[in-house]
C-alpha positions as a LaTeX table, in Angstrom:
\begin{tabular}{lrrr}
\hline
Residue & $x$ (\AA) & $y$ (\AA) & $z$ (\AA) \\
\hline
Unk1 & $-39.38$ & $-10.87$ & 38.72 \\
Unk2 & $-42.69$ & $-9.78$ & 38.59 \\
Unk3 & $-41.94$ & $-5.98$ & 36.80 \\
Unk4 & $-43.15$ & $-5.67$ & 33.63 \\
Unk5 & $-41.69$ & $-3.38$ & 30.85 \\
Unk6 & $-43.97$ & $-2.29$ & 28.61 \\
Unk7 & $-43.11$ & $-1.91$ & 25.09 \\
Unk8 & $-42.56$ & 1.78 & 24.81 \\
Unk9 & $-40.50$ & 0.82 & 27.99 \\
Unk10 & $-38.54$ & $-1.51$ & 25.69 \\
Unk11 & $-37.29$ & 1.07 & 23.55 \\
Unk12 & $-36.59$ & 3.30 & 25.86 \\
Unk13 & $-34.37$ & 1.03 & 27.25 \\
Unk14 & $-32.92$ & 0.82 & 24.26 \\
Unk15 & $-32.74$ & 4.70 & 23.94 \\
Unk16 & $-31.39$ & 4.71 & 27.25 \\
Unk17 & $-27.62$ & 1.73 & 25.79 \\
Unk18 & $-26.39$ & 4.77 & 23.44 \\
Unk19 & $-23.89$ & 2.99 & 21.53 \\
Unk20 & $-23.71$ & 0.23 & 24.13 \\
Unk21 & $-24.94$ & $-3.23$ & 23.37 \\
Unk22 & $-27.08$ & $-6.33$ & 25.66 \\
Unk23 & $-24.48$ & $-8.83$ & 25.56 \\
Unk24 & $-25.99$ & $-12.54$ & 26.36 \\
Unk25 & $-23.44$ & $-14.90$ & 27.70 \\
Unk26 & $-23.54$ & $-18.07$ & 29.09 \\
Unk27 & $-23.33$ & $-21.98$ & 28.36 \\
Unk28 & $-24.08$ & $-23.80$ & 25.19 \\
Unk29 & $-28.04$ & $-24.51$ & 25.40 \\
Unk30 & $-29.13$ & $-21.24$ & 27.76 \\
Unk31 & $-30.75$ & $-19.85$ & 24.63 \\
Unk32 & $-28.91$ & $-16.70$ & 23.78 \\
Unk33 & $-29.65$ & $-16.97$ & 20.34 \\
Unk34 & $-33.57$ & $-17.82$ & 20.18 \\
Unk35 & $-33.76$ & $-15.52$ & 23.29 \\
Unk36 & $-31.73$ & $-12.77$ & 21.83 \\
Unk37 & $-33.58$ & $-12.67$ & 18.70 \\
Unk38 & $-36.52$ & $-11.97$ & 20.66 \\
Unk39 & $-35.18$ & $-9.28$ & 23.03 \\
Unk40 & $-34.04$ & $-7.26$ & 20.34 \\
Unk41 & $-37.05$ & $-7.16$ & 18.56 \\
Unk42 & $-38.67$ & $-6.20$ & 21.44 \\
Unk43 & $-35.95$ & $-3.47$ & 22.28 \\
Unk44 & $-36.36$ & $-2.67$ & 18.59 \\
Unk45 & $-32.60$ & $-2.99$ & 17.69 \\
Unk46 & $-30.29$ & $-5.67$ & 15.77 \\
Unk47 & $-29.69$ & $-8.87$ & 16.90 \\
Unk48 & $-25.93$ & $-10.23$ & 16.07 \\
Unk49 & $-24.92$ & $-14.04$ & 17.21 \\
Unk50 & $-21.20$ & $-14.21$ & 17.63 \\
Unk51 & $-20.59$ & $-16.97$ & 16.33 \\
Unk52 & $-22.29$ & $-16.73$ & 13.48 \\
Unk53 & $-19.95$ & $-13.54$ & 12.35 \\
Unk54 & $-16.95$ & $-15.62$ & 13.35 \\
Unk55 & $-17.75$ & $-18.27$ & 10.71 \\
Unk56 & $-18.08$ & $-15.72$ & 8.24 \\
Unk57 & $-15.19$ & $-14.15$ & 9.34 \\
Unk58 & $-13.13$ & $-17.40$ & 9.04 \\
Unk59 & $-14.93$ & $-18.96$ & 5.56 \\
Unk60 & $-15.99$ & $-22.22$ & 7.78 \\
Unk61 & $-18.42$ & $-23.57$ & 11.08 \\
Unk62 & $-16.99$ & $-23.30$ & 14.25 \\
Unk63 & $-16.52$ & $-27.39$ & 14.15 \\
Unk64 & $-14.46$ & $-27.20$ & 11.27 \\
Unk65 & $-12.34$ & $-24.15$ & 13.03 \\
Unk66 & $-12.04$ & $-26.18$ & 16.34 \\
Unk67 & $-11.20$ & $-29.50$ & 14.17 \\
Unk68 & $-8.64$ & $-27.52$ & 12.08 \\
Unk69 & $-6.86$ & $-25.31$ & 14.24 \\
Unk70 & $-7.77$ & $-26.26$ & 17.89 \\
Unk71 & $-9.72$ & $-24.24$ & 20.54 \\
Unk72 & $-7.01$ & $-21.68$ & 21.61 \\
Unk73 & $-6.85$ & $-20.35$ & 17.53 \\
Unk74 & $-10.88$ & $-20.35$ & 18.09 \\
Unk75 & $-10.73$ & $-18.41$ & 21.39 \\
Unk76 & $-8.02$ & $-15.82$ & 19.95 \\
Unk77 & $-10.08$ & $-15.04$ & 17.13 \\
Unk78 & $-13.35$ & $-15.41$ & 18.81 \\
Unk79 & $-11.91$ & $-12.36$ & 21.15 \\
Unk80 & $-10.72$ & $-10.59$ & 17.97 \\
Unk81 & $-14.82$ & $-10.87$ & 16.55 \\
Unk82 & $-16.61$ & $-9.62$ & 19.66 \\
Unk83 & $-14.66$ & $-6.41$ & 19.99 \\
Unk84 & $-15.21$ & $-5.70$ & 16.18 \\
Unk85 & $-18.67$ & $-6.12$ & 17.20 \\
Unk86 & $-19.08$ & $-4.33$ & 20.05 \\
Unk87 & $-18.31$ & $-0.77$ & 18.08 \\
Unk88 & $-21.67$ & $-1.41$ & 16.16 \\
Unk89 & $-24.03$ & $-0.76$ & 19.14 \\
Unk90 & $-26.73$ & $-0.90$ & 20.30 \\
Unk91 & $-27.63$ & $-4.25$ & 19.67 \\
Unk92 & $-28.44$ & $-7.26$ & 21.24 \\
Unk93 & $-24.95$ & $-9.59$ & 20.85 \\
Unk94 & $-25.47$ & $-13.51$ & 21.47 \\
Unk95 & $-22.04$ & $-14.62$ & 22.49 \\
Unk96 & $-20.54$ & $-18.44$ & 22.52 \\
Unk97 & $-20.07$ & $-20.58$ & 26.11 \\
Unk98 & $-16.31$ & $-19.73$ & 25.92 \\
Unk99 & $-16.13$ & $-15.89$ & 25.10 \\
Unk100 & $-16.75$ & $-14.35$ & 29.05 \\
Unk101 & $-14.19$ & $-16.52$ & 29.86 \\
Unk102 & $-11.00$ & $-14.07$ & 28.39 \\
Unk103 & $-10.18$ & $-11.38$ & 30.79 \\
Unk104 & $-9.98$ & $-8.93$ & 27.73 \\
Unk105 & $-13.17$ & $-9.70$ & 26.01 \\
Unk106 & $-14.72$ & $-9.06$ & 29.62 \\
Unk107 & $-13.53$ & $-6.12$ & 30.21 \\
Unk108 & $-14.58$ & $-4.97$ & 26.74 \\
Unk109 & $-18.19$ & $-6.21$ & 27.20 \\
Unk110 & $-18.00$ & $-4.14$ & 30.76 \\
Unk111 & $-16.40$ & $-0.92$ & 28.76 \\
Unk112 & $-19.10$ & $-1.18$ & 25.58 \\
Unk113 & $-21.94$ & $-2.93$ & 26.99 \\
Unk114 & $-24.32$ & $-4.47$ & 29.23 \\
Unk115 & $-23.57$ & $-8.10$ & 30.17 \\
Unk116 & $-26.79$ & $-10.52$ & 30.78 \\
Unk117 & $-26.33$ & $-14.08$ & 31.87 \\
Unk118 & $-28.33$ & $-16.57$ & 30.89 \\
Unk119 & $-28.38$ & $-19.23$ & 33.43 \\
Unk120 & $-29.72$ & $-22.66$ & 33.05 \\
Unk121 & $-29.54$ & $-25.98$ & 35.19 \\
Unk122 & $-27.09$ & $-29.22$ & 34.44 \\
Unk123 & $-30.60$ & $-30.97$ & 33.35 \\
Unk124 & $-31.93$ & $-28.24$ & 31.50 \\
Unk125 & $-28.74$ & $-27.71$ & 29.82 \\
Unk126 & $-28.44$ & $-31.49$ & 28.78 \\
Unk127 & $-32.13$ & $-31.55$ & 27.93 \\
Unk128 & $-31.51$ & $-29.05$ & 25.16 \\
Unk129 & $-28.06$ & $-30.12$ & 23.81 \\
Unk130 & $-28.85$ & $-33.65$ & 22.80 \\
Unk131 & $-31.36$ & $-31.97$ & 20.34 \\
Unk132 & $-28.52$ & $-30.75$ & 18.46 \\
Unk133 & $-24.81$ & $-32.54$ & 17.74 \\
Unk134 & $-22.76$ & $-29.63$ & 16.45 \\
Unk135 & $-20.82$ & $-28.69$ & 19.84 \\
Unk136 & $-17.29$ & $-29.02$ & 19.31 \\
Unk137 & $-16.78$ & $-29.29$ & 23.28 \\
Unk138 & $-19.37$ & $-32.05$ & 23.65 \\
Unk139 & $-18.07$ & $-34.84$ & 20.83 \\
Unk140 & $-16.22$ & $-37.05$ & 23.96 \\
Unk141 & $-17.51$ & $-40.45$ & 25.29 \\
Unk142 & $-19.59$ & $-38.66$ & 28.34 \\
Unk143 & $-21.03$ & $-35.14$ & 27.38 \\
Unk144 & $-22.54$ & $-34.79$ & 30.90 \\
Unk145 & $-19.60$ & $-34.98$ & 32.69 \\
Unk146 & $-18.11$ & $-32.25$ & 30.24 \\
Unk147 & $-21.11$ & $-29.96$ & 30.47 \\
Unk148 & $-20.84$ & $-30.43$ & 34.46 \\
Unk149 & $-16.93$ & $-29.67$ & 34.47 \\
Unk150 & $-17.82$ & $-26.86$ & 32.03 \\
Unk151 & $-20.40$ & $-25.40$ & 34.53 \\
Unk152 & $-18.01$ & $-25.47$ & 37.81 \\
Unk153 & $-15.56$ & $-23.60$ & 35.63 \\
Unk154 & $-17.67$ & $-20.81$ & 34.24 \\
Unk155 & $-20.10$ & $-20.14$ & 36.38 \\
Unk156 & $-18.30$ & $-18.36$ & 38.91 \\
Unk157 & $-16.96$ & $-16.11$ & 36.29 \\
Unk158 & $-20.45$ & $-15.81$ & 34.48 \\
Unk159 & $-21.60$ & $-14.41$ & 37.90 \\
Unk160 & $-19.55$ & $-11.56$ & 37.31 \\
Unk161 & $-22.36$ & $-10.75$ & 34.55 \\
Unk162 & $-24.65$ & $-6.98$ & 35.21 \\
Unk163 & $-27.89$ & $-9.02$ & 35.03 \\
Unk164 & $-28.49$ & $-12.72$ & 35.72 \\
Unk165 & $-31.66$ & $-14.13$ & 34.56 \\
Unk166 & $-32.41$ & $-17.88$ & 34.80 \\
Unk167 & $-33.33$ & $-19.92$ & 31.86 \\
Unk168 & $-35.87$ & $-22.42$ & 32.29 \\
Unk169 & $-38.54$ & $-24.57$ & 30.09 \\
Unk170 & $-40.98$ & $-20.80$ & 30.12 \\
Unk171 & $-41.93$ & $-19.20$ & 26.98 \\
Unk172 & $-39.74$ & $-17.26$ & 25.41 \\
Unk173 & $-41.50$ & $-13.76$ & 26.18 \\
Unk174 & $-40.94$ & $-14.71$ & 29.89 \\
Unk175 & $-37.41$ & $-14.89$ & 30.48 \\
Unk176 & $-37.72$ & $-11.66$ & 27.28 \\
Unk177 & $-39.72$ & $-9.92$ & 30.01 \\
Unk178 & $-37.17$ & $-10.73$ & 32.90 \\
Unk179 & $-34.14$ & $-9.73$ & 31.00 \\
Unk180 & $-35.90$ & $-6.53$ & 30.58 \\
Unk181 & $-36.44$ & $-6.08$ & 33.59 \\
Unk182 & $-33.36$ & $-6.86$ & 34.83 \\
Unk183 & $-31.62$ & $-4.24$ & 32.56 \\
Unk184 & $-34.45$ & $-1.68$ & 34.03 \\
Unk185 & $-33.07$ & $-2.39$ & 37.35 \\
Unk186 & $-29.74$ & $-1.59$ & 36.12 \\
Unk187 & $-29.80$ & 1.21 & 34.96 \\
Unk188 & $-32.36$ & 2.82 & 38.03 \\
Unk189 & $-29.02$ & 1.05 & 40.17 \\
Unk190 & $-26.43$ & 2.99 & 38.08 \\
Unk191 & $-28.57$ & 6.30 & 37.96 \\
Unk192 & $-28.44$ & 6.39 & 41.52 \\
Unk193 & $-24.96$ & 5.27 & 41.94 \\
Unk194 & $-24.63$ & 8.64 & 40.11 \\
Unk195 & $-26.86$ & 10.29 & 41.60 \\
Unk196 & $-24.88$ & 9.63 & 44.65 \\
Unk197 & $-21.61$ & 10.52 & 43.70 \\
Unk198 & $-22.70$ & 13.97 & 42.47 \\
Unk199 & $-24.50$ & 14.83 & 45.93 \\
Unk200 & $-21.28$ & 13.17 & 47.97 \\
Unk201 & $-18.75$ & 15.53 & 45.69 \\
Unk202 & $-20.88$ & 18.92 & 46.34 \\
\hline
\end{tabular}
């Protein structure tokens, strides 16, 4: 994407959400969180990670939650978290691999906000996770083969995302710029949607 928003373009972007917020989904390792802190400072609005408010929420990490209670407890109140959170827009919102996945937190992220996917290769994906060992998902014998099933069963819904942006081994500010420009391109698509519709109904 070769558009470039400047930074008074940045916050009028961010102007231009209301109460809406950028919502980053995608898998575990696309970078929502060290990407999302960036955008919003750029956009000049908070940053909120997901998951980090559902720990708080639930007084322990999301291992301990999945360990404890199982994923479908984590998904339920994962769901529950993200709505709460989507009433304090506009902010950037880093959500987990899993959220997009629930039919009603999707269409709350579509009624409140701005939906960005963050989309990353098998390799680039695997490349980043082995860094870290604190994905409840990924603690089988053969991680790959997880991340891979993981991938054929959330992609196709992550495509269902307002703005897709590709993660890759750029800096930061790159894929920053992209999303950015992507949202640009949104709203220009949606202004002349309406645009459109008003002409058509006089």
């Amino acid at each position: 994407m070769s558009d470039v928003v400047t930074p008074n373009g940045a916050t009028a972007l961010a102007a231009a959400l209301g109460n809406r917020s950028v919502v980053l989904v995608g898998m575990m390792g696309a970078g929502k969180s060290s990407i999302g802190r960036r955008l919003a400072g750029r956009m000049e609005i908070p940053f909120v990670d997901a998951d980090i408010e559902i720990e708080k929420a639930a007084g322990m990490s999301i291992a301990e939650i999945f360990s404890a209670h199982g994923e479908a407890y984590f998904r339920a109140g994962e769901g529950r978290v993200i709505v709460r959170l989507l009433d304090g827009g506009p902010q950037v919102l880093a959500t987990g691999g899993g959220a997009f996945m629930n039919p009603e937190t999707r269409a709350a992220i579509r009624a409140k906000g701005i939906s960005v996917w963050l989309r990353a290769t098998l390799e680039v994906l695997n490349r980043r996770i082995k860094r870290r060992g604190d994905r409840p998902l990924l603690k089988d014998s053969d991680p790959v083969e997880t991340l891979k099933r993981l991938i054929e069963q959330r992609y196709p819904v992550y495509a269902e995302a307002d703005v897709t942006v590709e993660s890759r081994e750029v800096p930061h500010e790159t894929i920053v710029d992209e999303i950015l420009a992507g949202l640009h391109s949104h709203f220009q698509s949606r202004d002349n949607q309406n645009s459109d519709a008003g002409g058509a109904a006089s």
